[in-house]
C-alpha positions in Angstrom: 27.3 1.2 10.0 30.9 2.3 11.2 32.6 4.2 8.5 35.9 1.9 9.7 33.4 -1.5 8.7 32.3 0.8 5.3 35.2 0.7 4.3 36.2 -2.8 4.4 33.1 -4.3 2.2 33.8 -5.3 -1.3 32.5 -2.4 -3.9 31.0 -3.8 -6.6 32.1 -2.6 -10.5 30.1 -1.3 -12.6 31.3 -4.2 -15.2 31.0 -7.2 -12.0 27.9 -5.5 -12.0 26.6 -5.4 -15.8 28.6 -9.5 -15.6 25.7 -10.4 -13.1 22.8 -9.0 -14.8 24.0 -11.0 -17.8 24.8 -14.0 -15.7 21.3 -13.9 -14.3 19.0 -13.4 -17.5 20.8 -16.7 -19.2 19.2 -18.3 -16.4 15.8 -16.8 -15.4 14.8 -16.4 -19.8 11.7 -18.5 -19.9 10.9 -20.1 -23.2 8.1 -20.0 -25.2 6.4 -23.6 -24.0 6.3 -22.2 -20.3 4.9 -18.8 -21.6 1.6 -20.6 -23.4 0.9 -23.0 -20.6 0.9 -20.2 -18.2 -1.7 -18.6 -20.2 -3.6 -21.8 -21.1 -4.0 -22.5 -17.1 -4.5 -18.6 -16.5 -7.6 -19.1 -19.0 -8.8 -22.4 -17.6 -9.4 -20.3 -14.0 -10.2 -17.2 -15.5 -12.2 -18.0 -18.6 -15.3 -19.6 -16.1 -15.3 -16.9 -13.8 -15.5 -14.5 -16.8 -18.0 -15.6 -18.3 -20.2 -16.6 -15.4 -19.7 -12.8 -14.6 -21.1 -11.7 -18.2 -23.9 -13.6 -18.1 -25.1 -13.2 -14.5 -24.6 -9.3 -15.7 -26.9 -9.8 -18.7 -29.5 -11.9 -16.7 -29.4 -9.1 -14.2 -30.3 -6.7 -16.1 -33.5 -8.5 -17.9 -34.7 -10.2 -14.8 -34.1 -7.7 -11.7 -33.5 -4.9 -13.3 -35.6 -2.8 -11.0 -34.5 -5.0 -7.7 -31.4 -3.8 -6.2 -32.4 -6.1 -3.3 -32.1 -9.5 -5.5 -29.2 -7.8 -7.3 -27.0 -7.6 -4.8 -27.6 -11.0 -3.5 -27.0 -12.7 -6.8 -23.5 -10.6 -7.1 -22.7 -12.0 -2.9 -23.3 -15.2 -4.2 -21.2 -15.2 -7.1 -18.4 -13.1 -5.2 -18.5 -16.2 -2.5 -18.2 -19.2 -5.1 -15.4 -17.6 -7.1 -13.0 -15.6 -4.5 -11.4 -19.0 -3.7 -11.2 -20.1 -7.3 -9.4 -16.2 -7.9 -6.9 -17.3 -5.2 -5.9 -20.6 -6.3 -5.3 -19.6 -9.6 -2.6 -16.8 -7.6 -1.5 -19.3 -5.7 -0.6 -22.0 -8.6 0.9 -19.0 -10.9 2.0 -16.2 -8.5 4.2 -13.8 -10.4 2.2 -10.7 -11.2 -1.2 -12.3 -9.9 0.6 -12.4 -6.3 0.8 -8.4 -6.7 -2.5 -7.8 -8.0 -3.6 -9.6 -5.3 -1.9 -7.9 -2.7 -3.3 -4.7 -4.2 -6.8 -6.3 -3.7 -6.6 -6.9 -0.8 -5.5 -3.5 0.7 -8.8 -2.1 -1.0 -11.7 -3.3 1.1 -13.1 0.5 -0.2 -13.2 -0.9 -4.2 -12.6 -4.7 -4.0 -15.6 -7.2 -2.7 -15.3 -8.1 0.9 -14.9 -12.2 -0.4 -11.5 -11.5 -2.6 -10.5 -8.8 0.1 -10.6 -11.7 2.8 -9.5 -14.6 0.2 -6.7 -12.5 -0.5 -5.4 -10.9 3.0 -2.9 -13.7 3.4 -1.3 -12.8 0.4 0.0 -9.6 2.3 3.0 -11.2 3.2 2.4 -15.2 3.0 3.2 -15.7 -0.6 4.7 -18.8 -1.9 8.1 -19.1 -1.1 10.9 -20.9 -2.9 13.0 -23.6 -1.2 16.1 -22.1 1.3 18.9 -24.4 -1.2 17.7 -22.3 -4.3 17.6 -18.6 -2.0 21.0 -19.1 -0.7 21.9 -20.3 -4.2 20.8 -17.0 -5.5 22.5 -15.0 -2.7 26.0 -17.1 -3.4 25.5 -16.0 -6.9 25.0 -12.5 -6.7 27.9 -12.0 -4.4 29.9 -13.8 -6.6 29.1 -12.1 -9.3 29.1 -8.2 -7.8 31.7 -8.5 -4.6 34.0 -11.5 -5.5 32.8 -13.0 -2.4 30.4 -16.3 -1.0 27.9 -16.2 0.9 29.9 -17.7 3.7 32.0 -14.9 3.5 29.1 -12.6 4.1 26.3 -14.6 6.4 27.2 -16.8 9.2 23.3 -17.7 9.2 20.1 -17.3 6.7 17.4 -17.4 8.8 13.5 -17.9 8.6 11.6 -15.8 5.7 10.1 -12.8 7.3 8.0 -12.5 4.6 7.3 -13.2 0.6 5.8 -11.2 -2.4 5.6 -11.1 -6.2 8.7 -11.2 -7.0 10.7 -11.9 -4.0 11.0 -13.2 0.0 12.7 -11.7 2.7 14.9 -13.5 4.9 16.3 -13.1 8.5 20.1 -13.0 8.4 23.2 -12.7 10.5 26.6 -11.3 9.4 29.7 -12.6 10.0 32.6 -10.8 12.4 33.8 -9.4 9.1 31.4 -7.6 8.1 29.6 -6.0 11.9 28.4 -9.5 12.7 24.6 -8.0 12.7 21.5 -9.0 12.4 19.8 -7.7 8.7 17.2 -8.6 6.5 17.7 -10.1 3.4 15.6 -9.1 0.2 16.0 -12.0 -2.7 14.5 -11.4 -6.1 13.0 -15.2 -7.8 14.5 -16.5 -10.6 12.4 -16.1 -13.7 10.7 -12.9 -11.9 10.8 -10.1 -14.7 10.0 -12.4 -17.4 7.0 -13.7 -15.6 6.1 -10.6 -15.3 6.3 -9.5 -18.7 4.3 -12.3 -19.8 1.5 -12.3 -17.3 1.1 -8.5 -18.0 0.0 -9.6 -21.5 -2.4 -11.9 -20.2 -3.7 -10.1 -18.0 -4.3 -6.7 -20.4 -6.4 -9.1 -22.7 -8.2 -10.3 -19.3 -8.9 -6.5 -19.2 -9.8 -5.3 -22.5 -12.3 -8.1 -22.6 -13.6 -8.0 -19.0 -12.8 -4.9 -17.2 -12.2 -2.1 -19.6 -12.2 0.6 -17.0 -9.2 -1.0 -15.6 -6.7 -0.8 -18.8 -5.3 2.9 -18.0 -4.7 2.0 -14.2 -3.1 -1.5 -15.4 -0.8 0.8 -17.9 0.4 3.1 -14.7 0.5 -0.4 -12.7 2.8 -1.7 -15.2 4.9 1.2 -15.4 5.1 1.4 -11.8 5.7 -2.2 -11.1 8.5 -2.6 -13.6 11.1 -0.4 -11.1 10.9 -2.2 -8.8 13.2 -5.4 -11.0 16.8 -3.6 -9.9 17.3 -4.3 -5.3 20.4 -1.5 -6.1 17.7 1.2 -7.1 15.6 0.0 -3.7 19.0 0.4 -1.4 19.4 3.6 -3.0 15.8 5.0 -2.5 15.8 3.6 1.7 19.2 5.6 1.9 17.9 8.6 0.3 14.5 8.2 2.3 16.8 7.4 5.6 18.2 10.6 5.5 15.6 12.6 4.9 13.7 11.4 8.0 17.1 11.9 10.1 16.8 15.9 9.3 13.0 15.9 9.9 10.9 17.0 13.0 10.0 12.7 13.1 13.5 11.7 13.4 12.8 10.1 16.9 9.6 8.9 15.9 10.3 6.8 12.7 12.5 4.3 11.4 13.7 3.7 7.7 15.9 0.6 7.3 19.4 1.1 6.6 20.7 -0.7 3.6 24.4 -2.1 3.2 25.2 -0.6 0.0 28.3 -2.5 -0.7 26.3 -6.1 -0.3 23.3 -5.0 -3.0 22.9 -5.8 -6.4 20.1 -6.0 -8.9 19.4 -9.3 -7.5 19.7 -9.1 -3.7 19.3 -6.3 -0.8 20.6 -6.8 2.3 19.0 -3.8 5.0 19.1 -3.3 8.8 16.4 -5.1 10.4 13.7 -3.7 12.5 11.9 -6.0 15.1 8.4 -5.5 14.7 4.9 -5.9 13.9 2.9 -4.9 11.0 0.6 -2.1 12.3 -2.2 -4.4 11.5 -1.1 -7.2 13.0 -0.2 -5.3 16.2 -3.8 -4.2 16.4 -5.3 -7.4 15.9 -3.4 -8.8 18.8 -3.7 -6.4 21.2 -7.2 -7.0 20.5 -7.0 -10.9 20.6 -5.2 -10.2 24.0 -8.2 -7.9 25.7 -10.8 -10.5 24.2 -9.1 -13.4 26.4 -6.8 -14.6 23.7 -9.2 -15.0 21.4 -7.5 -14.5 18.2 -10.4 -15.4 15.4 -12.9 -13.2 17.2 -10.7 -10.1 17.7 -10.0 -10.7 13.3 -14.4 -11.3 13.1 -14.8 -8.1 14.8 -12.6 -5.8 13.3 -13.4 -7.0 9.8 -17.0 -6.3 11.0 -16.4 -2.8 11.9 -14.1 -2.1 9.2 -17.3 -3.4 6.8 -19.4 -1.6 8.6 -17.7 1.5 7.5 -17.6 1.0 4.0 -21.1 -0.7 3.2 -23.5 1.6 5.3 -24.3 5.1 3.6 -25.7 6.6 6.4 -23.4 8.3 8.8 -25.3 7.5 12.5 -25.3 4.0 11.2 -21.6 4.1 10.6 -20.8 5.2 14.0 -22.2 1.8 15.2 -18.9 0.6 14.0 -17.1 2.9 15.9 -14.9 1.7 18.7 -16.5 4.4 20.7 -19.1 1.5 21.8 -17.1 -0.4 23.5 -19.6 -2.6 25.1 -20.6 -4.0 22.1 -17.3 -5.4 20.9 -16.4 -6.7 24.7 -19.9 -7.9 24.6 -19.4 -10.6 21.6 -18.0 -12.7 24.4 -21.3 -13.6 24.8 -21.3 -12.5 28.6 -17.6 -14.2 29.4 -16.6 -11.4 31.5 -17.9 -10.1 34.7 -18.9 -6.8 34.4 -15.3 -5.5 36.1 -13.8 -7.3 33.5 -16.1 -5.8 31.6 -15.0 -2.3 32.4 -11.6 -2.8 32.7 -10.7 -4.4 29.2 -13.1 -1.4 28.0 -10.6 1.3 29.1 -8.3 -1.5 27.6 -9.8 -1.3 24.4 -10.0 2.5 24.4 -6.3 2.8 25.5 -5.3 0.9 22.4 -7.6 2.6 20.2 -6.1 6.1 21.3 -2.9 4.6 20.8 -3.2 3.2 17.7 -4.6 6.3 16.4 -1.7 8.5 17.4 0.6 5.5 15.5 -1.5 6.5 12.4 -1.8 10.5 12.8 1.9 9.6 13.0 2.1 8.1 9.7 0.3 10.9 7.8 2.3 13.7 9.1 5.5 11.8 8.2 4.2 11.1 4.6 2.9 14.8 4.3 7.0 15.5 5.1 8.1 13.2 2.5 5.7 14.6 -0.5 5.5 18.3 0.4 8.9 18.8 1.6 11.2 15.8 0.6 9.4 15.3 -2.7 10.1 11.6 -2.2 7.4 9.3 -0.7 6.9 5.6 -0.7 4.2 5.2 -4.2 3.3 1.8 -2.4 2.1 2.1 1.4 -0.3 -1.2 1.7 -0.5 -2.1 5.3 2.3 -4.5 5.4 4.9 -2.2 4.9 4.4 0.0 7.8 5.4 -1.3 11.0 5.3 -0.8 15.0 8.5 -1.7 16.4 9.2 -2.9 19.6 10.9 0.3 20.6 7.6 2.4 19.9 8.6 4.1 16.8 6.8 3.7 13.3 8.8 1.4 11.1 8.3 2.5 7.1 9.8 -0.4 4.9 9.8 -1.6 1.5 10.9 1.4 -0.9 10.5 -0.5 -4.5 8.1 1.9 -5.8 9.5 5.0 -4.7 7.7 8.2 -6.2 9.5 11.5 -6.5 7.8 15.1 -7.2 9.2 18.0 -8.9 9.5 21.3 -6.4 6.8 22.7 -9.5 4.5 19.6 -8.7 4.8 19.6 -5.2 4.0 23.4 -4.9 1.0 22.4 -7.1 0.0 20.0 -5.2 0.3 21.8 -1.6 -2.4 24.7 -3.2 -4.9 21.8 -3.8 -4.0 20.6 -0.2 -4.3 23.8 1.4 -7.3 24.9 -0.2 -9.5 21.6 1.0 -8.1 21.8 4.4 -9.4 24.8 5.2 -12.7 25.3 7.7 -14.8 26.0 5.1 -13.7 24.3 2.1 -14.3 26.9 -1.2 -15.0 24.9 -4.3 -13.7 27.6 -6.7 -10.5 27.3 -5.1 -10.1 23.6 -5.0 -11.2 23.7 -8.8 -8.8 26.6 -9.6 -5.8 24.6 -8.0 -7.0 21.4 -9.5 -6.9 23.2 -13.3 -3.6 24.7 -12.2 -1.6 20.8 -11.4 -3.0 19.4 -14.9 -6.2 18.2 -13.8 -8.6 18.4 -17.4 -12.6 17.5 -17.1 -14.8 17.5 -20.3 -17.2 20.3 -19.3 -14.8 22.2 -17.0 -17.9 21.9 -14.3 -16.1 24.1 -11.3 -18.2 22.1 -8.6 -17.4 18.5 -9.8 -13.8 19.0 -9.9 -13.8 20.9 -6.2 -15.2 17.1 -5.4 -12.7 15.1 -7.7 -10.2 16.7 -5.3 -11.8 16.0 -2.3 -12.0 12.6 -3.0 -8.7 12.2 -4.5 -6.4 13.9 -2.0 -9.2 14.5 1.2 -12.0 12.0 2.2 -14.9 10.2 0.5 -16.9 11.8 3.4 -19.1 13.7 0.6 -19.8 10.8 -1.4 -21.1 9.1 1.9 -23.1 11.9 2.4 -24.8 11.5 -1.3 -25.5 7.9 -0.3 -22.5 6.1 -2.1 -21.3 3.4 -0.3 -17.7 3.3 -1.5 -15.5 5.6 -3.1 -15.3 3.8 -6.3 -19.2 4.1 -7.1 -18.8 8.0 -5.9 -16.5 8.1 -8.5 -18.3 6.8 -10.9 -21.2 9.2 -9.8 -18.7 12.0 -10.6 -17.3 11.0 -13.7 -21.2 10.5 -15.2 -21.4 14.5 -14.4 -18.2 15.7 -16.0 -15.4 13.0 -16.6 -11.9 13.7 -16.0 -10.0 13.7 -19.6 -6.2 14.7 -17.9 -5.2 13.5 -14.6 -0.9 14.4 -14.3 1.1 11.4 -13.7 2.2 13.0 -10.3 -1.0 13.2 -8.9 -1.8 9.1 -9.2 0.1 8.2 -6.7 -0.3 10.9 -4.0 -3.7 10.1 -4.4 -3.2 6.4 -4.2 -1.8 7.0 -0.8 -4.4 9.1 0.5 -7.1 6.0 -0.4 -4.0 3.4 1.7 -3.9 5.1 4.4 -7.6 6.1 5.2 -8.2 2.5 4.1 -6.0 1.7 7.4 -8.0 4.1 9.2 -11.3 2.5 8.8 -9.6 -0.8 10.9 -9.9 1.9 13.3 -13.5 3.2 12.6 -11.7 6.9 12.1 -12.7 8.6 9.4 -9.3 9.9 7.8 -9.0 13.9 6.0 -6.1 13.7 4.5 -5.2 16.8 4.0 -6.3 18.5 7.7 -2.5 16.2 8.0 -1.0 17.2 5.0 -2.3 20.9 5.1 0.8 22.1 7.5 3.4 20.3 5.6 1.6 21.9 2.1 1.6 25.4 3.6 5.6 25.0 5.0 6.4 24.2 1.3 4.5 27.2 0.3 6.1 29.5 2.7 9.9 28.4 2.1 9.9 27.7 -1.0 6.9 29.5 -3.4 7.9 32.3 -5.5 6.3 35.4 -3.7 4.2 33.4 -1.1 5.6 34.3 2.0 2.9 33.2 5.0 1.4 36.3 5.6 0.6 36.1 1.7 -1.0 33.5 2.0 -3.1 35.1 4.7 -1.4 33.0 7.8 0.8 33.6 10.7 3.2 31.3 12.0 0.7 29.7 14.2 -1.2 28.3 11.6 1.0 25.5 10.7 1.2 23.9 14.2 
C-alpha cells in the first residue's frame, strides 16, 4: 500500500481499542442456560458413540482377540456408522468441534479414513453466519477502533471465501478513499471465545474418560488455539512473516498477504487478497480436467492412492499408488479413451505430477527458511492454507497460530536436522542432538530416540519398514520400548509441520524427508550464526548447502 494512502487511514487508540474489546464481550458473554445445553446435546451425540466404542473394545478383546482379520472389520464397521453422527454433532455446535475437526481431517496418517472423508468439507465449508449480522460486526469494529462505518471503508462485501471455528472470510472491495482494492475480510463470530472456553471443558472430560492419550496434546491444542482470539496479533504476525519472505532467496516464488494495519482490530482483519486455489484443490482439478471432467473420479482416485500409502506396510505394494503408473489411474475410465488419448493425458498426468511436486519441494524449502533462519513459521499449515495462485507463486495464508523459536532453539533444532539428513544417518548423533534440545526418555535407550527424531522431524519411512502402517502405531511401537518423559514445547510444533506437510505429499504418492529440505536451511543457521561452527567445522564447504 502507498505510503501517501498509509497515511490517510484512521489509527486506532489504544483506549478506542480497549472500548471495543469491552463493547464486544457485553455482547458475545453466553450465560449459563446456553453453556449446559451445549453440553447436554454434546453428550446426547457423543455419549452413544462412546460407549458403543468401550464395549465393542471389551468384546474385541474376549471374542477375536487372536483375529486381527475380524478385528479390523468390526472397527470399519463402527468407523462407518458413527463418522456421520461425529459430523452432525460439529455441524449443529461448531465452535471448537469445527477446529478439531479440521485438524482431523488433515491427518489421514492418525485419523480413520471414514472421519477423515466425513470431515474434509469442514476445511473451509464451515457454517457460516448470515451477511446482516457479518457486516454488523464489521460496522461495529470500525466504529469502535477507527471512528468510521463500514460504508466508509467497503464499497462492497462480497461472497465468503471461506469459514472456520471461529470466523469466515469475506471478499471485499475498498472504497476510492482508502486504494479502492480488492481484500479479504477476516470476521471473528460473536460468542467465539466463550464457546470456546466452554466446549474445551467438555471436551477434556470427553478425553479423560475416552481418550486419555489425548489430554496433553488437547492442553498444547488449547494453549495454541487460544492466540488466535485477537485478528491485530494475526495482521501483525502476516506483516512480520511478509517481510521476511521479501529478504529471502523465495521472494519471487511466494506470497504472504499484506494486511491493512490501520483497518484491524481484535475483531476484524482486513488483508490483500490473493486469487487462487488451495493446493489441493488445484490438484484435484487438474486431475478432474485430464480424466474428461470427471470431477468425483479424479477425488475416488486420489483418495485411493493417498490410502494406499498409509494402509499398506510393504513398500513394493506402496509404489502401486504411485502416480508413476499412470495407466492405471487413466485406465479407471474403464477404456473411455483411445489409446492416443491414452498416452497423451498420461504425459498429462505426469506433467502435473512433476509440477505439483516442485509447488511442494517449494513449500518445504520456504518453511525450512522461516524456522531455521526467521525463527517464525506458520504452527498451523493444514492444506487449506497454502495456496497456488494464478500468477504461479505459492500463496501461504492464515497466520493465527504463528510459532516463534529462540536463536538457542533453532540452533538446537538445526543439529537434529542436520544430523538425520545426512547419507548415512548416525543414531548416536541424532540421539546426542535430541538429549541436547530437551528431548527426555525413561531409559535413555540411544537407538529409540535416534528414531523418535526420525519420525518426528524426518519420515515415518522406518516405521513402514517395521511393518507399521501409520505413524501413530509406530509411535506407539516406540514409546512401549523407552517412552518419551520431556518433549520441549518448541519442538511440538516443528514437528507438527513435518507430519502436514508429508501428509500433503502422500496426495502425491511422494514419500516426503523432511529434513533432506530442511538440512541446508539448518546448516546456513549453523554456519552464520553458531558460536564457533563455522562450515568447515562442521566438516562442509560451501557446496554442501546448495
Amino acid at each position: 500500500m502507498p505510503q501517501a494512502l498509509q497515511s490517510t487511514l484512521i489509527r486506532a487508540s489504544p483506549t478506542l481499542a480497549a472500548l471495543e474489546r469491552a463493547h464486544m464481550r457485553r455482547e458475545t458473554v453466553i450465560n449459563p442456560l446456553q453453556t449446559a445445553l451445549r453440553s447436554l446435546k454434546f453428550w446426547r451425540y457423543a455419549g452413544p458413540i462412546v460407549i458403543h466404542y468401550k464395549l465393542t473394545e471389551h468384546w474385541c478383546r474376549i471374542a477375536h482377540g487372536n483375529n486381527p482379520v475380524q478385528r479390523a472389520k468390526i472397527w470399519e464397521t463402527l468407523h462407518t456408522n458413527h463418522a456421520p453422527t461425529g459430523l452432525k454433532l460439529i455441524l449443529e455446535l461448531q465452535g471448537l468441534f469445527v477446529k478439531i475437526g479440521q485438524v482431523m481431517s488433515s491427518r489421514a496418517d492418525f485419523i480413520p479414513r471414514q472421519y477423515v472423508d466425513a470431515f474434509t468439507t469442514l476445511q473451509d465449508q464451515a457454517p457460516t453466519r448470515d451477511k446482516d449480522e457479518i457486516e454488523a460486526i464489521i460496522d461495529n469494529s470500525l466504529r469502535c477502533c477507527q471512528q468510521v462505518n463500514i460504508d466508509d471503508v467497503f464499497e462492497s462485501i462480497g461472497e465468503v471465501l471461506g469459514s472456520a471455528s471461529i470466523g469466515q472470510v469475506h471478499k471485499a472491495k475498498l472504497t476510492a478513499k482508502y486504494g479502492g482494492y480488492t481484500v479479504a475480510v477476516k470476521i471473528m463470530h460473536p460468542n467465539a471465545e466463550d464457546l470456546f472456553r466452554n466446549d474445551l471443558k467438555v471436551f477434556r472430560t470427553l478425553c479423560a474418560i475416552a481418550l486419555p492419550g489425548w489430554e496433553p496434546i488437547l492442553r498444547e491444542f488449547e494453549t495454541q488455539i487460544m492466540t488466535e482470539f485477537d485478528y491485530s496479533n494475526e495482521a501483525n504476525n502476516l506483516r512480520l512473516v511478509r517481510a521476511n519472505m521479501a529478504r529471502s532467496p523465495y521472494a519471487n516464488k511466494v506470497r504472504v498477504p499484506e494486511p491493512m494495519i490501520n483497518l484491524c482490530s481484535k475483531n476484524l482483519l482486513v488483508m490483500e487478497y490473493l486469487s487462487g486455489k488451495k493446493m489441493a484443490t488445484a490438484i484435484e482439478d487438474r486431475l478432474a480436467e485430464i480424466l474428461g471432467g470427471d470431477v468425483q473420479m479424479a477425488r475416488t482416485v486420489l483418495k485411493a492412492k493417498q490410502r494406499a500409502m498409509f494402509e499398506s506396510t510393504d513398500a513394493g505394494q506402496r509404489k502401486k499408488g504411485y502416480f508413476h503408473e499412470l495407466s492405471d489411474i487413466i485406465g479407471e475410465k474403464n477404456g473411455g479413451f483411445s489409446m492416443r488419448q491414452r498416452t497423451r493425458k498420461a504425459l498429462e498426468l505426469m506433467y502435473m505430477t512433476i509440477s505439483a511436486r516442485r509447488k511442494l519441494s517449494l513449500l518445504l524449502d520456504a518453511t525450512g527458511h522461516q524456522i531455521f533462519i526467521d525463527g517464525l513459521y506458520n504452527g498451523d499449515p493444514h492444506p487449506g492454507n497454502i495456496l497456488v495462485l494464478d500468477c504461479g507463486r505459492l500463496g501461504l495464508i492464515d497466520y493465527g497460530q504463528t510459532r516463534s523459536l529462540s536463536k538457542g532453539d533453532r540452533l538446537a533444532l538445526a543439529e537434529i536436522v542436520v544430523a538425520l539428513g545426512k547419507q548415512c544417518t548416525n543414531a548416536s548423533e541424532v540421539s546426542m542432538a535430541m538429549r541436547k534440545f530437551g528431548f527426555l526418555s525413561r531409559d535413555a535407550n540411544e537407538e529409540n530416540m535416534a528414531q523418535f527424531g526420525e519420525l518426528y522431524f524426518d519420515s515415518d519411512a522406518k516405521g513402514k519398514m517395521f511393518g507399521y502402517a501409520t505413524p501413530q502405531k509406530y509411535l506407539m511401537h516406540l514409546n512401549a520400548i523407552d517412552p518419551m518423559v520431556v518433549v520441549p514445547d518448541p519442538a511440538v510444533f516443528v514437528a507438527r509441520t513435518s507430519f502436514l506437510y508429508r501428509g500433503l505429499g502422500s496426495l502425491l504418492q511422494q514419500h516426503i524427508r523432511t529434513s533432506h529440505h530442511w538440512r541446508k536451511h539448518a546448516l546456513l543457521a549453523l554456519a552464520t550464526e553458531g558460536e564457533g561452527r563455522s562450515l568447515y567445522n562442521l566438516g562442509l564447504t560451501p557446496t554442501s548447502i546448495n
